[in-house]
Structure formats: C-alpha cells, structure tokens
C-alpha positions as CSV (number, residue, x, y, z in Angstrom):
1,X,-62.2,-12.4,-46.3
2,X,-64.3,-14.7,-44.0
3,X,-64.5,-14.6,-40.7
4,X,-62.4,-17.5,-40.4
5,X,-59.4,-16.5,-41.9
6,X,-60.1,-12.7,-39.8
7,X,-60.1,-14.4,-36.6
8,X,-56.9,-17.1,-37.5
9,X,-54.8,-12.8,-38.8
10,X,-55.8,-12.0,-35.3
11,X,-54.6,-14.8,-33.2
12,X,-51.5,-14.4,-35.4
13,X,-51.2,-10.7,-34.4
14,X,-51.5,-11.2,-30.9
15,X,-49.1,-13.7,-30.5
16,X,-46.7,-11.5,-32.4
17,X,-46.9,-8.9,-30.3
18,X,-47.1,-10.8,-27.3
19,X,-43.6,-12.2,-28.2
20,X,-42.2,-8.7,-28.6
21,X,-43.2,-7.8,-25.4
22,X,-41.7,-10.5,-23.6
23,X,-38.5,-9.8,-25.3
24,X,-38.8,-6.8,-24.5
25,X,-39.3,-7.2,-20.8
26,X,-36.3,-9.8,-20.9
27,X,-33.6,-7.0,-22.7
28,X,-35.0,-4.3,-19.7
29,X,-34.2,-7.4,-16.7
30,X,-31.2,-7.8,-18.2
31,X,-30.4,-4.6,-18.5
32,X,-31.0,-3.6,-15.0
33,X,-29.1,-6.4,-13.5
34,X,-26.2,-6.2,-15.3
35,X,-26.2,-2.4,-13.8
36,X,-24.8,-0.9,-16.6
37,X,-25.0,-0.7,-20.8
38,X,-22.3,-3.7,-21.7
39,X,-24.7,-6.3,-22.0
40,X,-23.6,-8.4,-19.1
41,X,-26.0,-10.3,-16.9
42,X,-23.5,-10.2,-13.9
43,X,-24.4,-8.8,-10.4
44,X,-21.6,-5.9,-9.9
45,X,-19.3,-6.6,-6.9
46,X,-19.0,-4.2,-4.4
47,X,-16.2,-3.3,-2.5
48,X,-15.7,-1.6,1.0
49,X,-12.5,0.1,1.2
50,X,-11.6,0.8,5.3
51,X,-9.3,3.5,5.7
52,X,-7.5,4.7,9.1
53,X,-6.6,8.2,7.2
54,X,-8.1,10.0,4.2
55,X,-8.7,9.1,0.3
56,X,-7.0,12.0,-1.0
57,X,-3.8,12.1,1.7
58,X,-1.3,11.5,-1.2
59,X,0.4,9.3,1.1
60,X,-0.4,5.3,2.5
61,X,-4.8,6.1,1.7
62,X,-4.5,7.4,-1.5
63,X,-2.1,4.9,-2.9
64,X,-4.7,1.9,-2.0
65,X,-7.8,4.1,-3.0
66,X,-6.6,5.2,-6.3
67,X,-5.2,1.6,-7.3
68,X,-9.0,0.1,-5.8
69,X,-10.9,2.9,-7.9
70,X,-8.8,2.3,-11.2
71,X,-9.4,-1.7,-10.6
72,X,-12.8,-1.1,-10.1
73,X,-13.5,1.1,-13.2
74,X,-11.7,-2.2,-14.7
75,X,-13.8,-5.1,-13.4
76,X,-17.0,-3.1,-13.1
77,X,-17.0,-3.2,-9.7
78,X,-18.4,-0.3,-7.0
79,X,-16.0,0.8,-4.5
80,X,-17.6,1.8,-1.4
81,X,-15.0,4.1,0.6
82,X,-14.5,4.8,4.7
83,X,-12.3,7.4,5.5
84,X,-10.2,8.4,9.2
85,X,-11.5,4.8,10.9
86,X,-10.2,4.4,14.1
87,X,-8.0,1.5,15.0
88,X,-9.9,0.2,17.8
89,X,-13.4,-1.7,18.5
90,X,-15.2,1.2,16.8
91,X,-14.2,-0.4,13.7
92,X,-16.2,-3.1,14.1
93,X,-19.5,-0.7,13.2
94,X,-18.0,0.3,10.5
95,X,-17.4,-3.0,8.7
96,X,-20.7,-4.2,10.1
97,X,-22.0,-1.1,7.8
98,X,-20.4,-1.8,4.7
99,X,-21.6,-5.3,5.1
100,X,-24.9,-5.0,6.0
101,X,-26.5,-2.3,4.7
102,X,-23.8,-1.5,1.9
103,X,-24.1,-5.1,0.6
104,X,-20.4,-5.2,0.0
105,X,-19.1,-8.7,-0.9
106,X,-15.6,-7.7,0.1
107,X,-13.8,-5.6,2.4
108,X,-10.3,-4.4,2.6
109,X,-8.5,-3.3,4.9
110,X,-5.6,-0.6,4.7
111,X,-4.0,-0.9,7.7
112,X,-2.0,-3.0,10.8
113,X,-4.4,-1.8,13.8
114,X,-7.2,-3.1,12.2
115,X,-5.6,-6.3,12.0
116,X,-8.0,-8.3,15.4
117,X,-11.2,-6.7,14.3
118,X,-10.6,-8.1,10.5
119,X,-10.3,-11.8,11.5
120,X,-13.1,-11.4,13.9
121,X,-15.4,-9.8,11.0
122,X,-14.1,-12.6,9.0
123,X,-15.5,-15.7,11.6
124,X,-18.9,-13.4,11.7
125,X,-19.0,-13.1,7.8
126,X,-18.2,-16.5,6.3
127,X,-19.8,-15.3,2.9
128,X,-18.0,-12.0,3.1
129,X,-14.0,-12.4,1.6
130,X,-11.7,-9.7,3.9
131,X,-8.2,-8.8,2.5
132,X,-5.8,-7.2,5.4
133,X,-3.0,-5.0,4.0
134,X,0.1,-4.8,6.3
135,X,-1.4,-7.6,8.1
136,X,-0.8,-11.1,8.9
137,X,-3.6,-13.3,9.4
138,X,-5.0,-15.3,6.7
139,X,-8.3,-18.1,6.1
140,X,-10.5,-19.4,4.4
141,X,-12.2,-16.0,3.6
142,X,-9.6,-13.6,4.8
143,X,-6.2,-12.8,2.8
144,X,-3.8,-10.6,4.4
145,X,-0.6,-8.8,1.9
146,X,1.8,-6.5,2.6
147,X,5.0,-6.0,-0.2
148,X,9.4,-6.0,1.0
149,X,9.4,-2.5,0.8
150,X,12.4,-3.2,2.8
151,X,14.4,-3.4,-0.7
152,X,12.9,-0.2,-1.6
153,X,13.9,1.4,1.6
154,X,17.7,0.3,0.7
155,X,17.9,1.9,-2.6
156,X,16.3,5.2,-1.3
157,X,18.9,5.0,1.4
158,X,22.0,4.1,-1.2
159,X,21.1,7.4,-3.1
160,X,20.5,9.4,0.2
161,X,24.3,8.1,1.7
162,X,25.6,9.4,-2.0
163,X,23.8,12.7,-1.4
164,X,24.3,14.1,2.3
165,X,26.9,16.0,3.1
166,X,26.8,16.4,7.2
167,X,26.7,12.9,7.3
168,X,23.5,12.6,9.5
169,X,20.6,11.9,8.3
170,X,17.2,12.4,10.3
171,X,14.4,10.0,10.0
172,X,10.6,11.0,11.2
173,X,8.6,7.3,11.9
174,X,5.2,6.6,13.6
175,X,5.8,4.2,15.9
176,X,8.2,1.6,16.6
177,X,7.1,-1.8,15.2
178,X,8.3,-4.1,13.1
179,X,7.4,-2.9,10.0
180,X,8.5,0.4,10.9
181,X,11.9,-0.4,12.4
182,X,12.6,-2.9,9.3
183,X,12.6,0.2,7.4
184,X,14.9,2.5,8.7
185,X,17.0,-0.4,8.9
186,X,17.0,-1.7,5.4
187,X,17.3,2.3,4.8
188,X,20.1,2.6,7.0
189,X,21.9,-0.2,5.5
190,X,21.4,1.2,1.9
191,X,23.2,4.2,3.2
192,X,26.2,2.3,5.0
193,X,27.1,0.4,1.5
194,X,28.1,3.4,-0.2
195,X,28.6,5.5,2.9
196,X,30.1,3.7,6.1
197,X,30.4,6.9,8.2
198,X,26.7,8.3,8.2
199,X,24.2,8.2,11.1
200,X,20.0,7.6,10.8
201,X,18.7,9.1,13.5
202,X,15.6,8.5,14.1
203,X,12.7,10.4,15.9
204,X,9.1,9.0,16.5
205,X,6.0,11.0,16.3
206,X,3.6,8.6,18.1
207,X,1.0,9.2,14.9
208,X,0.4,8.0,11.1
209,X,-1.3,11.2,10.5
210,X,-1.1,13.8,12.8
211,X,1.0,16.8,10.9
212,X,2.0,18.9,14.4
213,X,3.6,15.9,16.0
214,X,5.3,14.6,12.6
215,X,6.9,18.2,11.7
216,X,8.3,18.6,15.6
217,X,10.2,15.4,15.2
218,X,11.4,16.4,11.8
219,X,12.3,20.2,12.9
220,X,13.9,18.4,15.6
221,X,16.2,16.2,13.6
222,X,17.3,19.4,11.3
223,X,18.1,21.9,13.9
224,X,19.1,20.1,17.2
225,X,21.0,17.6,14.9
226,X,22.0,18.9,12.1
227,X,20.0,16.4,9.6
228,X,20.6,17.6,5.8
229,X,17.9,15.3,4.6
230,X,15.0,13.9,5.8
231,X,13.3,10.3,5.7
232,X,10.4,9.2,6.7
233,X,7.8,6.6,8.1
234,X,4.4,8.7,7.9
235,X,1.3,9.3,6.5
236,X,1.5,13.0,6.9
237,X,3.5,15.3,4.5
238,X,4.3,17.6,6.9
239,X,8.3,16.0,7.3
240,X,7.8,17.3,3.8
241,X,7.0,20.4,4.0
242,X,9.8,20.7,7.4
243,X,12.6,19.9,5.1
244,X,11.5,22.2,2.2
245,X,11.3,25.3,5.0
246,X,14.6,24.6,5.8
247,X,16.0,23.8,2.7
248,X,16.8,20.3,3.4
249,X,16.2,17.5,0.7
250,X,13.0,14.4,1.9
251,X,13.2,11.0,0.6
252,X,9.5,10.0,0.4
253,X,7.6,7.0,1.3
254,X,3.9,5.8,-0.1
255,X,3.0,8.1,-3.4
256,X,4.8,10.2,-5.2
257,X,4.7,13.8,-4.0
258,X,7.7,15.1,-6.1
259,X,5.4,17.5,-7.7
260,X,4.7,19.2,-4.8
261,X,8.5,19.5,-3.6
262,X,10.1,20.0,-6.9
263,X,13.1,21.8,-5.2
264,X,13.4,19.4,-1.8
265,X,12.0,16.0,-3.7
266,X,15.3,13.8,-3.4
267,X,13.7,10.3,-3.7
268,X,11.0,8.0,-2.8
269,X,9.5,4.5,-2.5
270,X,6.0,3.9,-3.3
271,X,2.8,1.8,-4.1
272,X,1.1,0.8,-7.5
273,X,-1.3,-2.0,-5.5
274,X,-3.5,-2.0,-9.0
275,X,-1.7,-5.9,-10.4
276,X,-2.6,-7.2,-6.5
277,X,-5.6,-5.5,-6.1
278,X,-6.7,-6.4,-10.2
279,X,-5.8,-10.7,-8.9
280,X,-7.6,-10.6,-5.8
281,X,-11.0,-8.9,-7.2
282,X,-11.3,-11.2,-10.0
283,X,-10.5,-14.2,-7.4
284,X,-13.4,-12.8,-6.0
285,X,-15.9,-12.6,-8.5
286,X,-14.6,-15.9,-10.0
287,X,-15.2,-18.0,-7.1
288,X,-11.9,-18.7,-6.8
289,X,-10.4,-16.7,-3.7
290,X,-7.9,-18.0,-1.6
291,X,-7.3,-16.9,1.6
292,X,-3.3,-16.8,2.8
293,X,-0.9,-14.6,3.4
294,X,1.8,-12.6,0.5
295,X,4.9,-10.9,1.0
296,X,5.5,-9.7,-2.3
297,X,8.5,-9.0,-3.8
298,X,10.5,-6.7,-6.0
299,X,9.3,-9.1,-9.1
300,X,5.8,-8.3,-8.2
301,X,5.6,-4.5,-9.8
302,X,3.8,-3.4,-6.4
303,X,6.7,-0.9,-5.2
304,X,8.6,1.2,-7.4
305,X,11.2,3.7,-7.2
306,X,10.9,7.6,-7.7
307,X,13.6,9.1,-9.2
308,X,13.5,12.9,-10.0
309,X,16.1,14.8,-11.4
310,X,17.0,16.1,-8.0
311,X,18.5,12.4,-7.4
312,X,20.9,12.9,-10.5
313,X,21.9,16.5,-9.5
314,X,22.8,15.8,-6.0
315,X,24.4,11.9,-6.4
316,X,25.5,11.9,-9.8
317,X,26.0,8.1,-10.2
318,X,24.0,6.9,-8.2
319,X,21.9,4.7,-11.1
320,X,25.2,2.4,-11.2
321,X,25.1,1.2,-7.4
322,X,20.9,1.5,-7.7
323,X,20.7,-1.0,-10.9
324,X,23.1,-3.4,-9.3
325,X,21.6,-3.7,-5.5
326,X,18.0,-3.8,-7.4
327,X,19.6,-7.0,-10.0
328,X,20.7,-8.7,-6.7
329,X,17.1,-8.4,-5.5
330,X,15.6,-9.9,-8.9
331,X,17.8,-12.7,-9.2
332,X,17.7,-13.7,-5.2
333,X,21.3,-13.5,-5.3
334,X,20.8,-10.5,-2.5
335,X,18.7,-9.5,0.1
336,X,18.8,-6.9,2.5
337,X,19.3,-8.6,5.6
338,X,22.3,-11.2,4.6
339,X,24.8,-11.3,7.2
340,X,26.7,-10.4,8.4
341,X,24.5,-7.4,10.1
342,X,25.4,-5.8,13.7
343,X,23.0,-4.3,16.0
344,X,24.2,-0.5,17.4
345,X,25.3,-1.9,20.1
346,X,27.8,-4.1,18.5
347,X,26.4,-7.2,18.7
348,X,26.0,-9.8,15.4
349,X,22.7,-10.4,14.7
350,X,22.9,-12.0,11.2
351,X,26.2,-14.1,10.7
352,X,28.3,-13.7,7.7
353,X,26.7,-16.6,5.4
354,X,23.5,-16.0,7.0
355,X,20.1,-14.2,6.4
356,X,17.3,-13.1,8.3
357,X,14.1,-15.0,7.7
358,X,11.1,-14.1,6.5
359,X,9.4,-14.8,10.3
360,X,12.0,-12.8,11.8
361,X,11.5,-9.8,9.4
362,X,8.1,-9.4,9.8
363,X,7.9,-9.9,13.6
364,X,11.0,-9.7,15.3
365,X,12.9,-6.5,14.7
366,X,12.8,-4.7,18.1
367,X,16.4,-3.8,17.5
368,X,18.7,-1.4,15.4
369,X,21.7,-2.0,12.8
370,X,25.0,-0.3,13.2
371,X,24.7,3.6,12.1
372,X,21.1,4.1,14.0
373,X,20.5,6.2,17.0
374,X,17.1,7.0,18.3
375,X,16.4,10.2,19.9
C-alpha cells in the first residue's frame, strides 16, 4: 500500500470518528436538557406550590398537593412545595423564593389570604403565570379558580337532615366570609328540603388550622346544644375526632377522611383538582395560558361526593332525593340559591322565580337562611 492511499484510510478514519463523537456529545446535551430518559428536548416546568397549612393535612393542602404531584408526575413537571405560609406580607418572600432562586415558571396559590400579595407578585413577574385558588382576581399572567362546592354542601346537608335525630345540627367554620357562610347555607338548605324543622348552628373557631380552637367550638355544639352530627368548615380534623369521642356522626369537607372515622364518617364533599390543575399546566407549557377567573361547576369533575356505608345505614334512601337535587344541578334546571330563600330573620332575600347571582354568591353573603343560628 502506498503512502498515498495510507494517508487518504487515515483522513477517512478520523473523520469517522470525529463524527461519532459529535453525535455523541449531541445524544448527552440532549439528554441532560430534557432532564430525564424520554428522549424529549423540553426544559421541565417547575412549579411552586404556596400553602397556608401542611402537604399531608388530609384536608384543604393535601387535596391541592396530591392532585399538583399526580399532574406533575404526568406532564414531567417539578413541583416545588411551601408549607404553613402565613397570610400576610411575609408571603411576599416566599414567592420571591420560589421565583428567583427556585426558577419556578409558575406559582399557585392555595388559599383566599393570599389573594393581594398574588396579584402584586403577578405586576412584579410578568414572565411568571400565578393561579389563585379561592381567589378572585385574574390577568394577563394570573388565573384565579375556585369550584360551587355550594352544590356539594346541599347534598351533604340533604343526607344529614335524613340522618339526625335531635334535630340540631352543629356546624364548626373558620371564619365568617363569603365563601364560608355560602356554605353552611347551601348546607342548611340541603337539610330544610327533606327536613323543614332542623337547626344549623353554627360556631366559629377564628382558625383554618388550629385543632384546640376548632374541637372547643365542636364540643361546644355537642354538649351545650345538643348537636348529633357535626359539619364543618376547617382545615383541621379535630371536629372529627370531637364527634367520634362523643359518638356523634361528622359530614366532612376537603379529602376524604372516612378511613380514619369508619364508625363516625357520615358524609363529605371533596376535591379531585387533578382535570383543572392537568388544563392549566399544559396552558402553561404550551404558551397558551389565559389568565381569568372559573367557578366551576358540578359538570367539571372537580368536587365529588363521599358516600360511605354509614350514609346508607343511618338515611336509608337517601340516593333518591341525592340523584335528583345532583340532575337539577347538571341540567341547570336547579341551583341552590333559586328563590324563594329567607334570611333567619324572616326577611326574603331571593324571590320566588328568582336566583342569586353569581356576583352575589361569591361576595355578598354576610347573612343567614331560615334554620341557622350562630352561637
């Protein structure tokens, strides 16, 4: 072989090998950008998560953490969690953290009292999108959601009216704002249709989490008025745990906690946020969010409706007037607040023919239907 031909095998060599190793170096870029094995070259999004109570609370937190984490496994996403944030301008740090030297590219918020400190991160991070849950406020990078758990409330209350025997049934709640009071009055209502005789009354704890305050209010209700079941409007389980002390059944709120009261469990109305939270995320990562405000329905799948056998054994029944208020709801034949509806002092506040609307519901209950008493 000549030298020639020696030298043209060489140059062929090299620039076969120099060809593997750029393809090489291209499959490890790839690889390391993409963050993970699936052979996409997408950036992953992160996600802050801004809690005012704890991840594993099995109550309001857990239901939004446990839908984000399951969404996130889904759209490769990494969720980047805050836990017992306070409601105030210390806040403000936190989302600044998440932001800044978290890199998230979204943050959500879980929470009404974070609701002023949200739309001002919002105006500070244009490139940042903000979702508000319970809130109101919406833009061009901020969303804000919240779902009529109102309609939930009344079919919890419909199988606690066909369940309690005193008649009077106690209700533990945070604090009196709308969204609070347009509970135990959608409740209250759900137990007037099958039973016009019962009383809600209704004791307020002054906290979403605090367990000492929440189980006063709720040993209140049971032995100063006789309450022989229990609602409630909490983050804490400790109404819960009241009523199974005593005996008394609990109609739950948030996540479904009938495992851990199998004997007490009556009922409950929860969250499943993973459809909502699935939408939004891939908005995000599309390009395509849209910031507004959603009051999501029964048609949504958002809410649902715990039913353990305790339901069955103590309101045998029930299903029938459950499956026809809930058909109402589906066809928007029904809602909640058609008239006519009286306040407890007697006066009308929704005509016959009438219904509430949507502004009204969400900011203007300061007042009671017929059957509440607050003590």
């Amino acid at each position: 072989m000549n030298k020639f031909s020696m030298a043209k095998i060489s140059i062929l060599v090299s620039i076969t090998l120099f060809s593997i190793l750029a393809a090489t170096i291209i499959i490890i870029l790839n690889f390391a950008r993409s963050g993970n094995g699936d052979g996409s070259d997408e950036e992953r999004l992160r996600v802050g998560l801004l809690l005012n109570g704890r991840a594993d609370d099995r109550s309001w937190g857990q239901s939004h953490y446990d839908s984000l984490e399951r969404v996130s496994a889904q759209l490769s996403c990494d969720l980047i969690c805050r836990e017992n944030v306070p409601e105030d301008e210390n806040c403000t740090g936190v989302i600044s953290e998440l932001i800044e030297q978290e890199n998230c590219d979204a943050v959500i918020a879980d929470s009404y009292g974070f609701g002023e400190y949200i739309a001002a991160a919002a105006a500070k991070y244009p490139e940042i999108y903000f979702l508000h849950a319970s809130g109101s406020g919406s833009g061009r990078n901020l969303g804000s959601f919240f779902g009529r758990m109102y309609q939930f409330r009344y079919l919890t209350g419909i199988i606690a009216g066909l369940s309690t025997k005193s008649g009077t049934i106690g209700y533990t709640a945070a604090f009196p704002i709308d969204e609070v009071n347009r509970g135990i009055n959608a409740f209250t209502l759900g137990v007037r249709s099958v039973n016009p005789d019962a009383q809600v009354v209704v004791s307020f704890c002054g906290s979403w989490t605090e367990d000492e305050t929440a189980a006063a209010s709720t040993e209140k209700l049971i032995t100063e008025y006789g309450a022989d079941i229990i609602a409630m409007h909490t983050n804490s389980l400790a109404p819960h745990e009241t009523a199974a002390r005593h005996g008394v059944w609990s109609v739950g709120y948030n996540y479904d906690n009938s495992g851990l009261y199998p004997y007490t469990y009556l009922t409950a109305s929860v969250w499943e946020w993973d459809g909502y939270y699935s939408e939004q995320i891939l908005s995000v990562k599309q390009g395509k969010f849209h910031g507004e405000h959603k009051w999501l329905g029964i048609e949504s799948g958002i809410m649902k409706l715990v039913e353990p056998a305790a339901a069955a054994e103590k309101a045998p029944g029930y299903k029938e007037y459950v499956e026809a208020a809930e058909a109402r709801f589906r066809d928007f034949s029904y809602d909640v607040f058609y008239g006519p509806v009286s306040d407890n002092a007697g006066n009308v506040r929704v005509p016959d023919g009438e219904s509430m609307s949507d502004g009204t519901m969400l900011g203007g209950f300061d007042w009671y239907v017929e059957g509440v008493r607050v003590v």
